[in-house]
N, C-alpha and C positions, 0 to 999 in steps of 0.2 A: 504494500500500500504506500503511495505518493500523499504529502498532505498539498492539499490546496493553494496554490498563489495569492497572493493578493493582490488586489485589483490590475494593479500598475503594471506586475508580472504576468499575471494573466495576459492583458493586452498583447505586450511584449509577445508572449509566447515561449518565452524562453523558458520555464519549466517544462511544456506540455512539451516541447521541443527536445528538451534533455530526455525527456521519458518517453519520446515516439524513439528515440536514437536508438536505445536499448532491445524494442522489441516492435515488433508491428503484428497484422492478423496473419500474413503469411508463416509466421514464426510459432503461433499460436498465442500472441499476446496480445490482449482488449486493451484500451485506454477509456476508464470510466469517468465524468466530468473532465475540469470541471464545468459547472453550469453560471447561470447568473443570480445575483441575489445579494441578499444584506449579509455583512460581515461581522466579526467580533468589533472594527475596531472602524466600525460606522459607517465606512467606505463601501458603498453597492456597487455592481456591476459583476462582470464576470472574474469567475476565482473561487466562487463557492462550491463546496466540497455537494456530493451530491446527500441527499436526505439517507439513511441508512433503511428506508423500506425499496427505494428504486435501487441500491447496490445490488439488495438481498434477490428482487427482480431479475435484474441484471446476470448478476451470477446463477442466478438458480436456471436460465436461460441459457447460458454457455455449456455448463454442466449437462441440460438434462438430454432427453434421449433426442438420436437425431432419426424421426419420425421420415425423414422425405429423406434419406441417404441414397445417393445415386442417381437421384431423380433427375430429370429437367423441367424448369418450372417458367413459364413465361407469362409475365404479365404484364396489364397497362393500368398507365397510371397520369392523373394529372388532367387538363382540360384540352381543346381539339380550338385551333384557332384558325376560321373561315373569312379571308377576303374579301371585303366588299370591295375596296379600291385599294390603292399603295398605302394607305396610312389610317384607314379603318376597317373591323372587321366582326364577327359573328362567333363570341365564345362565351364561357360560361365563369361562375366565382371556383370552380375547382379550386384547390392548394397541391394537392397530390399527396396531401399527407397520409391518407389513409394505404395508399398504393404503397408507397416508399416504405410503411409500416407493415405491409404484408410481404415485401421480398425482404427486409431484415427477418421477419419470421419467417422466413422460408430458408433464408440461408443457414440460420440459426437451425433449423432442422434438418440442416446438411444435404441439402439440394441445389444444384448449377443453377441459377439462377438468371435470366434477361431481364431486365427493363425495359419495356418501349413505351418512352415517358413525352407526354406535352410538356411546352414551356412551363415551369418552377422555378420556383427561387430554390432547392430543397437540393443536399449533394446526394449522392447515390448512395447507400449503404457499400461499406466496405463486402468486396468479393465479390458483388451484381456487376451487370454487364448493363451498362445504359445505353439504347441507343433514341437517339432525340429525333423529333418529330414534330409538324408544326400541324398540318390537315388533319381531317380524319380520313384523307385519300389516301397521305404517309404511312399515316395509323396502318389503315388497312396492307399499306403492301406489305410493310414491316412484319406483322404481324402473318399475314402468308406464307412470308417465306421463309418463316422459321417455325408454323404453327404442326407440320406433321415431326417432326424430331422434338417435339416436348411431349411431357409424360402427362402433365399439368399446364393449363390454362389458366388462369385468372384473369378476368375482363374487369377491371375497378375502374379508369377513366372515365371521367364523362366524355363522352363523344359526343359532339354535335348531331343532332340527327340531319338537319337539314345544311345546305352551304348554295351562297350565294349562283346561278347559274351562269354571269355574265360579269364577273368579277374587272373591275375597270382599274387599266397600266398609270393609271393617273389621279389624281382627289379628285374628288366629285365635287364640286363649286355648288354653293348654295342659290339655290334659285325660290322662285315667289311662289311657286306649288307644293304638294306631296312629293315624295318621292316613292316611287314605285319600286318594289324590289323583288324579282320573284327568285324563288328559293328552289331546289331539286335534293330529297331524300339524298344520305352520304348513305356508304356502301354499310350492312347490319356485320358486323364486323364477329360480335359474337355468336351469330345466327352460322354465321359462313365456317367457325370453325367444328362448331360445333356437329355441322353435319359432312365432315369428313370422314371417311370411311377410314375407320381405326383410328381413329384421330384422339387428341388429349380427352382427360377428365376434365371436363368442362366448368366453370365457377362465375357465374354474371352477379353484378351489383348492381343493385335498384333505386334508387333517390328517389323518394316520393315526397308529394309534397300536401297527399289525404288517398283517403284510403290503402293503405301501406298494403295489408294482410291479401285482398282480393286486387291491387294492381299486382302486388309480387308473384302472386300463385298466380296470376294471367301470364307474366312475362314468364316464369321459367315452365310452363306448361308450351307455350310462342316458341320459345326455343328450343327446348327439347335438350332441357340442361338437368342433371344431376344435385344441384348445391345451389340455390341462389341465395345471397344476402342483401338484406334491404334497409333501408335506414331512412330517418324524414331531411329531407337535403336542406333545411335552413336551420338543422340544428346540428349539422357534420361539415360544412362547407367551410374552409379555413381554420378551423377548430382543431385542438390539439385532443380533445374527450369525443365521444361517440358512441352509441347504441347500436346495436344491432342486431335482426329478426333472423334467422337461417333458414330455409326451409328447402328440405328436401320428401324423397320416399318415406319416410316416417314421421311427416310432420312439421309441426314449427319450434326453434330452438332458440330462446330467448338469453342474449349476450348482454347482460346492463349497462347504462352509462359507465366508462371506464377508459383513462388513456387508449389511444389507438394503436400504441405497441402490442398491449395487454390485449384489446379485441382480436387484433392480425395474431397473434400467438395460440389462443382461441379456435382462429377461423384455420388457422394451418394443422392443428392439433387433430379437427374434426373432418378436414379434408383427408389426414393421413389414415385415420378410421374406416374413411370408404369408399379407397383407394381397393384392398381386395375384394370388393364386391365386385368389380369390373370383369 
């Protein structure tokens, strides 16, 4: 154990720096905190050691079984940004936090891991494989051409359903009418993998914003999906906590408000469960 810097050093980095030297994940060595927060010695900011229930987390995490060993796992994550001209476009409040928090549990459960991630502010989990993406047309190819060599699918992204049809090389100058804008369906991205012949164990996420229980049993009965998990999108969207509904063959499986590590840890847990039914 490292004890925490204080502020000034924190900044610096030159602690967290001295103890990245020594080991990193390829080595098998974590770096926990530290975080941001109030100090002994009244100075906030980053340097705070982390709380000793997110260590215990943490570690009991590294330690415990690796549930997806061998696997490959591909998922998406973050929001789908649609062109309307050079300098405006058609997307949604995503963070990607939830996505980024389900390939940390995924790799934590000792599975190859991809990201095909929309624009983030958010770095990649150590060991993932990000590849970045801006359309949901990206989306889509990305996702193609890697989706029959994964064992595992995760669809978490919001995608755009719809994207501009006439996207304009130039800004669109304000004029004294309406503006017209017609829109053309983006490609179902999770519908497509899903009906691959041997294709991955399928997993869609559902943002509702009413009716949660009867849109989510519509979508993954639509797709013809195994696992779907659902959530109300104005109380997950950039948010660091989150709920979540599961519902698959046996029902609905209720995940409570709780960190989004803690739900992805969860949702991978119950993934690895029924995986041999396949």
């Amino acid at each position: 154990m490292h004890r925490a810097p204080q502020p000034a050093l924190g900044r610096a980095g030159d602690e967290r720096g001295d103890v990245a030297e020594r080991g990193d994940a390829a080595h098998g060595v974590g770096i926990l905190g530290p975080t941001e927060g109030d100090h002994a010695d009244r100075e906030g900011g980053m340097g705070r050691m982390l709380e000793p229930q997110e260590i215990f987390a943490e570690v009991a995490a590294a330690l415990g079984p690796k549930a997806l060993s061998k696997k490959k796992v591909l998922i998406t994550a973050g929001p789908t940004y649609e062109p309307i001209d050079t300098v405006r476009g058609v997307t949604n409040q995503s963070s990607g936090k939830m996505g980024y928090a389900v390939a940390q549990a995924a790799v934590e459960a000792g599975a190859q891991v991809t990201l095909v991630s929309g624009a983030t502010a958010l770095a990649a989990p150590p060991g993932v494989e990000r590849v970045d993406v801006t359309t949901a047309s990206d989306m889509h190819k990305a996702v193609m051409a890697r989706a029959k060599q994964a064992d595992v699918f995760i669809s978490v992204a919001a995608v755009a359903d719809y994207r501009p049809v006439d996207p304009k090389p130039h800004k669109i100058k304000r004029g004294n009418g309406n503006l017209k804008l017609e829109l053309a369906p983006n490609p179902d991205i999770l519908g497509e993998v899903a009906a691959l012949p041997k294709g991955p164990f399928c997993v869609g996420f559902a943002a509702e914003t009413e009716d949660l229980k009867a849109n989510a049993q519509a979508k993954r009965k639509k797709k013809g999906i195994p696992l779907l998990a659902a959530n109300l999108a104005h109380e997950t969207f950039g948010k660091d906590t989150n709920a979540l509904t599961l519902f698959d063959e046996d029902g609905m499986h209720e995940l409570p408000l709780a960190p989004k590590i803690v739900l992805a840890r969860q949702l991978v847990a119950h993934i690895a469960k029924m995986l041999p039914r396949r």
